[in-house]
Each structure stands twice: as C-alpha cells, then as structure tokens.
N, C-alpha and C positions, 0 to 999 in steps of 0.2 A: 497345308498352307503353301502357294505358290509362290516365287521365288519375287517378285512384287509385293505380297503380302509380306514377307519376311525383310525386304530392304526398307518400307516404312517404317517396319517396327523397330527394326534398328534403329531410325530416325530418330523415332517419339522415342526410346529408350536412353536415344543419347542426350536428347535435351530434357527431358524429365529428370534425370540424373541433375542438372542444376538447380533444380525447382525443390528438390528432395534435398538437397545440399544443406538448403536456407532453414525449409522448415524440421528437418532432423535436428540443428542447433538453432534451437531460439533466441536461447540466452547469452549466446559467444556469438563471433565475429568468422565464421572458417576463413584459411586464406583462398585469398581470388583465385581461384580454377581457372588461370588463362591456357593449362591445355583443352581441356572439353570447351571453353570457349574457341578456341582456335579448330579445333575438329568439327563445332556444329557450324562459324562459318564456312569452314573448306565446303563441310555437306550441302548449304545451301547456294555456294557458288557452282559446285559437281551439278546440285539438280537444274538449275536456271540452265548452263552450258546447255544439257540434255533439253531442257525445252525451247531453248532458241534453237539448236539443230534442227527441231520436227519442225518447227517455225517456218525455217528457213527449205524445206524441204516444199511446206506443203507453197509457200511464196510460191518456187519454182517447180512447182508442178509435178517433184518426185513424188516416185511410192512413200509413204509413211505411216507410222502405227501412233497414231495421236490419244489411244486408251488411254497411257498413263500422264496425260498433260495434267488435268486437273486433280490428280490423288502428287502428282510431283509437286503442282502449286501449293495444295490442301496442307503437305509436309513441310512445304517451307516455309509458311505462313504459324504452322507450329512451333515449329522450331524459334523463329523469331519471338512468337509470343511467350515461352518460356527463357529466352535471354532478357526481352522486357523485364517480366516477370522478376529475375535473377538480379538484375543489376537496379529495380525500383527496390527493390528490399533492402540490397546493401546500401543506396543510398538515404530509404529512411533510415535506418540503424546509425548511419554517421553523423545525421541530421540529429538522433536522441542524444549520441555520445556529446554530441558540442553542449546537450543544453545538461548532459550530465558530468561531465567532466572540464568542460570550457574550454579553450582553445589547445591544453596540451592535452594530448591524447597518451593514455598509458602505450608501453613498448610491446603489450601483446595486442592489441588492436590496430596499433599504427602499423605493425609489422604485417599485417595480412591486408594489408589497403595495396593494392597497384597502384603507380604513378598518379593514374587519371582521378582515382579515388581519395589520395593525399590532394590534388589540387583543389577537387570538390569542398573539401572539409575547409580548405584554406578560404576559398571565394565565399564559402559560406558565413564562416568566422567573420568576414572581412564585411559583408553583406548586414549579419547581426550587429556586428558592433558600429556601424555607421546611420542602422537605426534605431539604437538604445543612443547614442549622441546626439543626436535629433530630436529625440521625447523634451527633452527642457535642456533649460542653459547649462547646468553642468549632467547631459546624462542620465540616463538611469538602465543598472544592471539589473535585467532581466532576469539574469539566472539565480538571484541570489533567494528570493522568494515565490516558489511556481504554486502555492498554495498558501493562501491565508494564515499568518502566525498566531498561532492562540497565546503565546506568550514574547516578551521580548528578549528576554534573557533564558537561556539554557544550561541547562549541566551537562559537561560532556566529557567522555573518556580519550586521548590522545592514544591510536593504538600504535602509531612506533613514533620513534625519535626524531621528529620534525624538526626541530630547532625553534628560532626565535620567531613569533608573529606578532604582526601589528595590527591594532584593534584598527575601527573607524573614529576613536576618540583620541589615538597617539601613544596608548598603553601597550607595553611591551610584555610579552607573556609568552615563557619557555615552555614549548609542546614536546613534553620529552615520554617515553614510552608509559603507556596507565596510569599517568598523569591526570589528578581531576580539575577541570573549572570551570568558572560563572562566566558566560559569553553573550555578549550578543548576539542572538540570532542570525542577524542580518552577515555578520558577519565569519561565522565560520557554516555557513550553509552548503558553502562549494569544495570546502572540507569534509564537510560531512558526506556531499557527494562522491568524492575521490578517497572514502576509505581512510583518511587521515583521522579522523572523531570519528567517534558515536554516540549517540543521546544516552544520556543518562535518566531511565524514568524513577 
C-alpha cells in the first residue's frame, strides 16, 4: 500500500469510527465525541488547504501533481457523510427521548448531549408543545397515548417512592415504592414511560 493509499485509510478510519460509535450502542445515548469530531474537521480543512495549493499552482502555471485532487475530494466528501450520518442519528434519538420521556430528560442522557444538542431538544420541546396547543382550545398531549388504549383504566406497580400524584379528575394518590393501583391510563402513561410504574397484567 502506497503512502496515499495509507493516508485515506486513515481518513475513512477516522470517521467510521463515528458511525460505529452510533450503531455499536443502540439502545444508550454514547457521550458526543467532540474530539474525533474536532480531528475529522481538522482533516478535512488539512485536505481542502492541500487542494487549493495544486489549485492555485496549476492557476499560475506551476509544476503540479494534480493525481491526488480527486481521491483528497472523494475523502472529504466521506468523511463529511459519516459526521452527517453521526449527528442525524443523535438527533433522531433525542427526537424519541422527548416523545419518551417528555421534556425532562433523565441525568444520563442529558449528560452526553453537547450544548448544540441540549438546545435542539429544547427548540424541539418548544416546537411540540405549540403544536399540541393548537390541536383545540384547551390542547391535546400527544405523548400521553402513541398507541390505541384497549382499556382505560390500568393496574400498575410504583417502582420507587415517587411521592404524591395528581390524577386528571383531582384525586391524590401516594406513589410510594410497589405500591399497587387503579389509574387511568391517560394519565400515568408518561410514568410509565420514565420508569416510575409498570403495568400490572
């Protein structure tokens, strides 16, 4: 392998490495890699430099070796499509967490979000809830039902010491650790989502 062949491969190796990041964990959140992100722009700022010099060579009529213009293009053009790649995935992911968790995000997922990534979630939140206030005069929350109720009332187990919750009819009901009760669906559904209940079948 020639010493060209070996500096793409580095390329493709560095930004694959983000792509592998995603789909190695499915089901977690990894935290944002803003060094390999910071190292694959450096690379693709290093390769552009390098082909605007030849650029700039053949403009002004020097000698130049224009071989590797189009495999330096062909690289950066990778690399970018694996950051796409990288950052459309964590922002589906953040997109599920709102509709599974609803605007607070548990402390292991918020903690691997960079900045840009917290404010997505936020614009997003901010984005969903001004079109569930919109649906009719008072609202309707979307996340409470993503699937058809076969019943309206549930049994369900409290797995830690939640405290006091309010129904939608004004009923107050102490959620305190494997605790069981009769609920409304409608209403502890975003509990259920966050780990607080579990269905009782």
């Amino acid at each position: 392998m020639n010493s060209g062949d070996q500096h793409r491969g580095g390329v493709a190796d560095k930004a694959l490495q983000l792509v592998l990041e995603m789909k190695r964990n499915p089901d977690v959140m990894p935290p944002y890699n803003t060094e390999l992100i910071r190292q694959c722009l450096q690379k693709i700022d290093e390769l552009f430099q390098k082909n605007a010099a030849v650029v700039e060579q053949i403009r002004a009529q020097q000698p130049h070796d224009p071989s590797l213009l189009q495999p330096r293009l062909a690289a950066m053009c990778h690399i970018r499509r694996c950051m796409m790649a990288y950052v459309n995935e964590r922002k589906n992911r953040i997109r599920f967490y709102r509709w599974k968790y609803g605007g607070a995000l548990p402390p292991s997922i918020r903690n691997a979000l960079c900045d840009a990534e917290i404010q997505f979630f936020h614009e997003y939140s901010s984005t969903l809830a001004r079109f569930q206030t919109n649906l009719s005069d008072q609202g309707v929350n979307l996340l409470l039902l993503t699937k058809p109720p076969k019943t309206l009332f549930v049994q369900v187990r409290s797995l830690e010491d939640y405290g006091e919750f309010e129904t939608s009819d004004g009923t107050q009901v102490q959620l305190s650790k494997d605790s069981l009760h009769h609920l409304p669906r409608q209403d502890c559904e975003m509990l259920i989502r966050q780990g607080v209940l579990e269905l009782v079948h």
